[in-house]
N, C-alpha and C positions, 0 to 999 in steps of 0.2 A: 244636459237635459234636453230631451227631444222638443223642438219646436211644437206649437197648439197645430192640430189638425184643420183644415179648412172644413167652412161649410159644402155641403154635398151640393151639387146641380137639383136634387131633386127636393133642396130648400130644409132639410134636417141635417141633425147633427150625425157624429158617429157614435152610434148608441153604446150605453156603458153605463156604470153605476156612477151617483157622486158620491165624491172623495169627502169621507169628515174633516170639519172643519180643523184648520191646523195642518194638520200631516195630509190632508189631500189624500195621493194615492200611495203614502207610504204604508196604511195599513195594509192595504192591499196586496202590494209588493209581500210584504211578509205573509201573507197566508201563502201565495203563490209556492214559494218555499217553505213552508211549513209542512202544508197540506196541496203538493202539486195535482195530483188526483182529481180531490175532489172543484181543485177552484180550476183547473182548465177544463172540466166538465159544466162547470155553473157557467161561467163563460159563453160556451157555444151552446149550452142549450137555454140559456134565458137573452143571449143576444143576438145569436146567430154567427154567421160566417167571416162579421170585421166589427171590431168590438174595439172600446180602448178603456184600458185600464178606471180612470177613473174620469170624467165628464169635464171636473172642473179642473184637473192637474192630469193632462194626458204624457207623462212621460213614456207611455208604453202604449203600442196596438196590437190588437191580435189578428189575426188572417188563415182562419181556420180551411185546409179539404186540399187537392189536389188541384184543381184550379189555381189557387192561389199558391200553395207550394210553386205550382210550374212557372208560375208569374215571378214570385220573388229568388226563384232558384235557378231560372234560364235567363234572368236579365244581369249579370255582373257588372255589369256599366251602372245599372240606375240604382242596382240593390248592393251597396257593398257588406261585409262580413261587419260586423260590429267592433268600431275602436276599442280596443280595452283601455280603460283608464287609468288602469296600472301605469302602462307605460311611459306616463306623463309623469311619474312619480319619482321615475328612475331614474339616475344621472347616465345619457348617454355616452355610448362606448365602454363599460363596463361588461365584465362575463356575462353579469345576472342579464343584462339588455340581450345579448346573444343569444343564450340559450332561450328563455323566454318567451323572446317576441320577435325575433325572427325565424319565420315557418310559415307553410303555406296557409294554416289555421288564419293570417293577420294579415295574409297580402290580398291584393286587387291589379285591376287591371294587366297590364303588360310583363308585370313584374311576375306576377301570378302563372301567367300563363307560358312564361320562358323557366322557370322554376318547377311546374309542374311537368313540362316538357324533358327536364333533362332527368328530374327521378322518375319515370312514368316506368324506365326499363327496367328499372330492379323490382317493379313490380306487376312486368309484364308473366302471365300463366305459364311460362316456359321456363319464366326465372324461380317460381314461385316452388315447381316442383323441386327446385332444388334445397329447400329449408323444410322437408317431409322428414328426412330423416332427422333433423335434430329436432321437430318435436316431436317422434317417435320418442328419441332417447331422451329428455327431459320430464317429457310424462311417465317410460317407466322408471326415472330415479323418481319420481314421486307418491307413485302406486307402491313401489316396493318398500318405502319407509311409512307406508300406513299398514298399520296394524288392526284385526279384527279383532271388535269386541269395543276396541278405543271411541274415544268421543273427541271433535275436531270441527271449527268454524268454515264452513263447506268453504265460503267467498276467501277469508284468510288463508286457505291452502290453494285455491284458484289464482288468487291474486302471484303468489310462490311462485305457483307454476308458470301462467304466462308474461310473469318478470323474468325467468330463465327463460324461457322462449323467445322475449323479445331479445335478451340482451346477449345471447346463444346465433341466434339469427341476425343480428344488425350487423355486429363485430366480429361473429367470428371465430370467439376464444379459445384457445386449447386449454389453456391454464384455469385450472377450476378455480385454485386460490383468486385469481386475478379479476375472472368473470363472477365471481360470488362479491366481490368487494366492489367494482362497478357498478353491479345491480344495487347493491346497499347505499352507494354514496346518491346512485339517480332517485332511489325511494327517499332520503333523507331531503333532497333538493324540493322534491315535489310536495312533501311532505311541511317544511318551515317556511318555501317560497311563499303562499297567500297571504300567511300570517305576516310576514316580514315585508310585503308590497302595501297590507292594510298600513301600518305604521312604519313607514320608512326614516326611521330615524338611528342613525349609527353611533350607538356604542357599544361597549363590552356587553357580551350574553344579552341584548335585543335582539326579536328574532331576524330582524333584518341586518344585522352585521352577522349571525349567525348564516344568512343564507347569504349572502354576499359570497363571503369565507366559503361554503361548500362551492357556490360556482365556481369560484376561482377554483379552486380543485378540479371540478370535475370536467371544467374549461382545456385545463392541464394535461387529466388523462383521455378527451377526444382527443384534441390536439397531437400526443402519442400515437392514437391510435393513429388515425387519420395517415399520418408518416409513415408509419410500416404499413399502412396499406400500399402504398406506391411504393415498395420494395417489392410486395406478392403480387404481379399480375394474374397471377393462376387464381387469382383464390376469388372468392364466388358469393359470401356475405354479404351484406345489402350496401356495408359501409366501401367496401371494396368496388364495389359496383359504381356508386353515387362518384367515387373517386375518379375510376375510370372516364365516366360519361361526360360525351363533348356534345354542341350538338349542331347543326348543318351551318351554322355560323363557326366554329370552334370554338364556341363560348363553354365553361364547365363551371362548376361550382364553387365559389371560394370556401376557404375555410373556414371563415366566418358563419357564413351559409350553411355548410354541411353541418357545423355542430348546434346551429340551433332545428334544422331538419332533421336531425339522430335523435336530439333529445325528445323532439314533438312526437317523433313515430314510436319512442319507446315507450312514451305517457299515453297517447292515442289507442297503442295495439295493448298495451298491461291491461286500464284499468277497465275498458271497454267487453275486452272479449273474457275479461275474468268475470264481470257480472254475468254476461251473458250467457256464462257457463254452468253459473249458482240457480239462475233463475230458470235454466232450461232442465238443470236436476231438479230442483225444486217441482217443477211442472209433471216434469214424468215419477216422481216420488206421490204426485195427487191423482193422479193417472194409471193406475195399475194394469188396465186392457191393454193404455197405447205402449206402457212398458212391457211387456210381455210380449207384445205382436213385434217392438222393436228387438227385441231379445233375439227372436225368433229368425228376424231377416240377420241380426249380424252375427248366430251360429251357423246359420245357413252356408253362412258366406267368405265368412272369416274364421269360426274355428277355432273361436279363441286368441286369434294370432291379430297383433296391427292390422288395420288397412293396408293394403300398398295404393301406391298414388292411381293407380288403372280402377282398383276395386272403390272406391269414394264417389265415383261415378255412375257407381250399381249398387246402390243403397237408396231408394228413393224415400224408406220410410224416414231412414236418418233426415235425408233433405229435408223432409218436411217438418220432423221436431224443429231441428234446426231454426228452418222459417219460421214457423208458428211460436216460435219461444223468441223472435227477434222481432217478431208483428206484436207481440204481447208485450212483452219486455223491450225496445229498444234501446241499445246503446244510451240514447239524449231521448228526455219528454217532448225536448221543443228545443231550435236552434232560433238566430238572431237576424236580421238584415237592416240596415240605415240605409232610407234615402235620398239618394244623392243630387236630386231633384225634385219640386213640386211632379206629381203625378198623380195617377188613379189608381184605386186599388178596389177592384168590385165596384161598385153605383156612386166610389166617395173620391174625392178628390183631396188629399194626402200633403201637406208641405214638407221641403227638405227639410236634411238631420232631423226626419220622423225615424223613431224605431221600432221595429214591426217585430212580433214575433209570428209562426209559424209553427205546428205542431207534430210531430211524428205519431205523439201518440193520441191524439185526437182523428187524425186522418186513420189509422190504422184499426181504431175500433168502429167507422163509419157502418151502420149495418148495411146502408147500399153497395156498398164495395164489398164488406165480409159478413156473408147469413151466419147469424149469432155469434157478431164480434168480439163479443167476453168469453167465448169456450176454446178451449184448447182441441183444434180438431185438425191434425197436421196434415190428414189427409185429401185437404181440401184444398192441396197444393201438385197432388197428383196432376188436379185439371185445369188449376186457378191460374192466372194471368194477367199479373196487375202491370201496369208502367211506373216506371221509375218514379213519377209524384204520387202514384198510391200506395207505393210500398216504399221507401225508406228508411230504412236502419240506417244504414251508413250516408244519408241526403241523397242531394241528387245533383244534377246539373255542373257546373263548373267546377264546384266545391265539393264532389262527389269524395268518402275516403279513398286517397290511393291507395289502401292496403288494404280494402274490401274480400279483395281474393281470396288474401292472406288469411284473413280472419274466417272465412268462411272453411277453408280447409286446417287450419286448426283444430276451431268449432267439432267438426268432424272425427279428427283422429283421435281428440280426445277425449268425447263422447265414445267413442265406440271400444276403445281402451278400457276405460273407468268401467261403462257399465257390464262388459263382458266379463270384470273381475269383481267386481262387489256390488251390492245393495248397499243403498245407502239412506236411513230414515230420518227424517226432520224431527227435535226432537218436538214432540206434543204441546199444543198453546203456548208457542214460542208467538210473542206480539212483534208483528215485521209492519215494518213500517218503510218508506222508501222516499231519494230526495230526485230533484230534477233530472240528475245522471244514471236514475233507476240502479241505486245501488242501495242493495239489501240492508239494513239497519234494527238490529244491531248485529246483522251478518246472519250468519245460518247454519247454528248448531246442529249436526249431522248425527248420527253413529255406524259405524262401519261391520256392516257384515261381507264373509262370504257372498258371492253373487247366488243362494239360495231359491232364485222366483220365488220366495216367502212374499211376496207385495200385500203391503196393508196402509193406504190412506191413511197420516195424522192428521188431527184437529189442528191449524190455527187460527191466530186473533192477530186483527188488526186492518189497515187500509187495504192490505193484499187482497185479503177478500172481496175488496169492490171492483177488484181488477179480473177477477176470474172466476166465473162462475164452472164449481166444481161439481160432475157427475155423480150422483148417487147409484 
C-alpha cells in the first residue's frame, strides 16, 4: 500500500473524498472498476487535476491532463511502472515467472532501456510492412467464413482474428494445425493465469496448478520455436527477428527473455487492437454519414480489393475513424506509475512508493484539447495536432507501445476489408457496459449483411451512452 501523501507547501491537503469508516478506500476502489466512466469523471470534475482516492486511506492518486501525463510519463527514473504484486506470489524461476513477468510491461531503468533497444527493429516501419500480407490473408480467412444473414459476437470474432494475426506474425507459422494450437494454448494461459496468481495454491484442478501446467507447455513450445528460428536466417517474423538482434555491445536476448517478450506482445497486440476494432465498428454502425463518406473514399480507392501497404497512406478518412475511435475508446481508461522518490506533482508535494494514476481517457475527452470531446468527428484529425501527452492510446514517453505501428496498420487493413464487404448492425438495446481495458461487455452482438449502404442507427442501453454523444 502506497505510503500517506504529504502536506502541500501551500498548507492543504490533496483533495479527495473520505474513505467510510472500515474499508477506507476500498469502496472506492470498487466503483472505479465497476463503474470506470462514471467515477474517473466525478474525480476530475468535483476535485480537479490531483485527487487521491480517499482522504483518510490514500492508497491511490490521480493526476489528471497532459501536463501531468508528460510529468509522470517522461520521468522513468522517479516514475516507475507499477510492481505487480502477483509476482511476489510466484515461486521464482518457474515458466509461469517467465512468461509473466518478464517484459518490458514490468522493467525500469537500464534494464528497460537495453531490452527496448534490441526489439525496437522488428518493429521498426520497414519491418512492419512486412506482416501486411499476413494480415491481409487472416482477415480474409475470416470474412470468408462469415456468412450473411447470421448473427455473431462482433469483439468475439475480433478477438479470433487478431489472435491469428498476432500469433501468424510473431512466429511465423506455415502449419495451420500447429498455429491454431499455439494460439489456443496462449488464450488458455491468459485466460486461468489471474485466477490462479489470486490463489496460488498448488494442487490438483486449482486454477493455479492448472496454469502452472499450461506454462510449462507453452514454455515448451517457445522454447521449440525460438530453436528453429536460428536454423531460418532468411525468415522475417517478429520471433525470428528478436532472435537475430545483437545490439552495438553484442548483447542479444536470452531465452528466457524472448519468451516472456513473445508472450507480452501477443497479449498486448490480441486483446487491445481487438477491442479497438469492435468499438470503432460500433461507432461507425451509430454514424451512418461518416460510414458512408468512408465507403465512399475506400470504393474510390480500393475497389473492393485490400489495401496495399502504399494505398493506407491515401486514406485520410480511414485515419481519422481510426484516431477518433482510439481518442474515444482507448486501448487502457488509465495506466499506473510509483514513486520512486518524495516529489511534486502539480502545487503537492507526493511521498515515495506513492501510486499515481494517470488517465487516457480523461485527458482525451478534455474539451480544451477536443471541441465537443464526446462526438465522434474523425474529421477533426484532417487539421488536428495533438502531442504525444494529449493523445495517447498507446502512452507515451518511455513506456510508449512498441507495436504502436503495428497496430495502427492492422486497424486499417481490417477496417477497410470488413467494411467494403458487409454491413454490420448492433443488435437493438443491447446494454453495453465496459471495464478499465474498455472492453465491450457482454461483447457486441452484431448481424451480418451484404455491404448494402442500407445504414440505419440502433438503439442502445447502458454506460456507452455517456461516452458518446450520438447525432440525430
Amino acid at each position: 500500500m502506497a505510503t500517506t501523501p504529504t502536506i502541500s507547501r501551500a498548507g492543504s491537503s490533496i483533495p479527495g473524498p473520505l474513505g467510510l469508516p472500515l474499508v477506507g478506500a476500498k469502496a472506492s476502489m470498487i466503483q472505479l472498476y465497476q463503474r470506470p466512466v462514471a467515477f474517473l469523471r466525478h474525480m476530475y470534475n468535483t476535485y480537479g487535476d490531483v485527487a487521491v482516492l480517499a482522504k483518510n486511506d490514500p492508497m491511490l492518486m490521480f493526476a489528471f491532463g497532459p501536463e501531468h501525463n508528460f510529468r509522470l510519463l517522461s520521468n522513468p527514473d522517479l516514475f516507475h511502472v507499477k510492481v505487480d504484486t502477483f509476482a511476489k506470489r510466484i515461486p521464482p524461476g518457474t515458466a509461469l515467472t517467465r512468461i509473466w513477468f518478464t517484459n518490458l510491461l514490468r522493467m525500469d531503468g537500464d534494464l528497460h532501456k537495453q531490452q527496448r533497444r534490441l526489439m525496437m527493429p522488428s518493429f521498426h516501419r520497414k519491418q512492419i510492412v512486412n506482416y501486411h500480407n499476413d494480415m491481409v490473408d487472416q482477415t480474409q480467412r475470416l470474412l470468408d467464413r462469415w456468412k450473411v444473414g447470421s448473427q455473431l459476437d462482433l469483439l468475439r470474432e475480433m478477438q479470433r482474428l487478431t489472435q491469428s494475426v498476432a500469433v501468424k506474425t510473431l512466429f511465423g507459422l506455415d502449419d495451420e494445425e500447429r498455429l491454431e494450437r499455439l494460439g489456443d494454448l496462449l488464450q488458455k494461459v491468459m485466460k486461468v493465469a489471474m485466477l490462479g496468481m489470486l490463489m496460488p495454491v498448488d494442487f490438483p484442478g486449482s486454477p493455479y496448478h492448472q496454469v502452472v501446467k499450461l506454462a510449462q507447455k507453452l514454455e515448451a513450445e517457445l522454447r521449440a520455436i525460438i530453436e528453429q528460428k536460428r536454423m531460418q536466417p532468411e525468415a522475417t517474423d517478429v520471433t525470428a527477428m528478436l532472435v537475430q538482434t545483437y545490439d552495438e555491445d553484442g548483447e542479444k536476448l536470452s531465452d528466457d527473455q524472448l519468451i516472456g517478450h513473445l508472450f507480452t506482445l501477443y497479449v498486448a497486440g490480441h486483446e487491445t487492437t481487438a477491442n479497438a476494432l469492435t468499438w470503432t465498428n460500433f461507432l461507425l454502425a451509430q454514424h451512418p454519414r461518416v460510414l458512408a463518406d468512408l465507403l465512399d473514399e475506400l470504393n474510390a480507392k480500393l475497389h473492393g480489393a485490400p489495401p496495399a501497404i502504399e494505398q493506407l497512406s491515401q486514406l485520410p478518412l480511414l485515419e481519422g475513424v481510426v484516431k477518433e475511435g482510439l481518442r474515444l475508446f482507448p486501448p487502457a481508461m488509465a495506466g499506473l506509475r510509483v514513486t520512486t522518490e518524495a516529489c511534486e506533482l502539480g502545487r503537492y508535494e507526493v511521498a515515495a512508493n506513492t501510486s499515481v494514476m494517470y488517465s487516457q481517457f480523461i485527458t482525451h475527452r478534455m474539451p480544451e484539447l477536443y471541441e465537443e470531446p464526446n462526438r465522434f468527428k474523425p474529421e477533426r484529425w484532417f487539421t488536428l495536432n495533438r502531442s504525444p501527452y494529449e493523445y495517447l492510446p498507446f502512452s507515451a514517453g518511455h513506456h510508449m507501445c512498441i507495436a504502436a505501428s503495428f497496430a495502427m496498420q492492422e486497424l486499417k487493413i481490417v477496417l477497410a476489408m470488413m467494411l467494403q464487404r458487409y454491413r454490420l448492425a448492433v443488435r437493438p438495446n443491447i446494454h453495453l457496459s465496459l471495464a478499465l481495458r474498455m472492453q465491450a461487455k457482454p461483447g457486441m452482438p452484431v448481424s451480418i449483411f451484404n455491404q448494402d449502404r442500407q445504414f440505419k442507427r440502433t438503439p442502445v442501453r447502458g454506460p456507452v451512452r455517456d461516452m458518446v454523444e450520438i447525432e440525430r
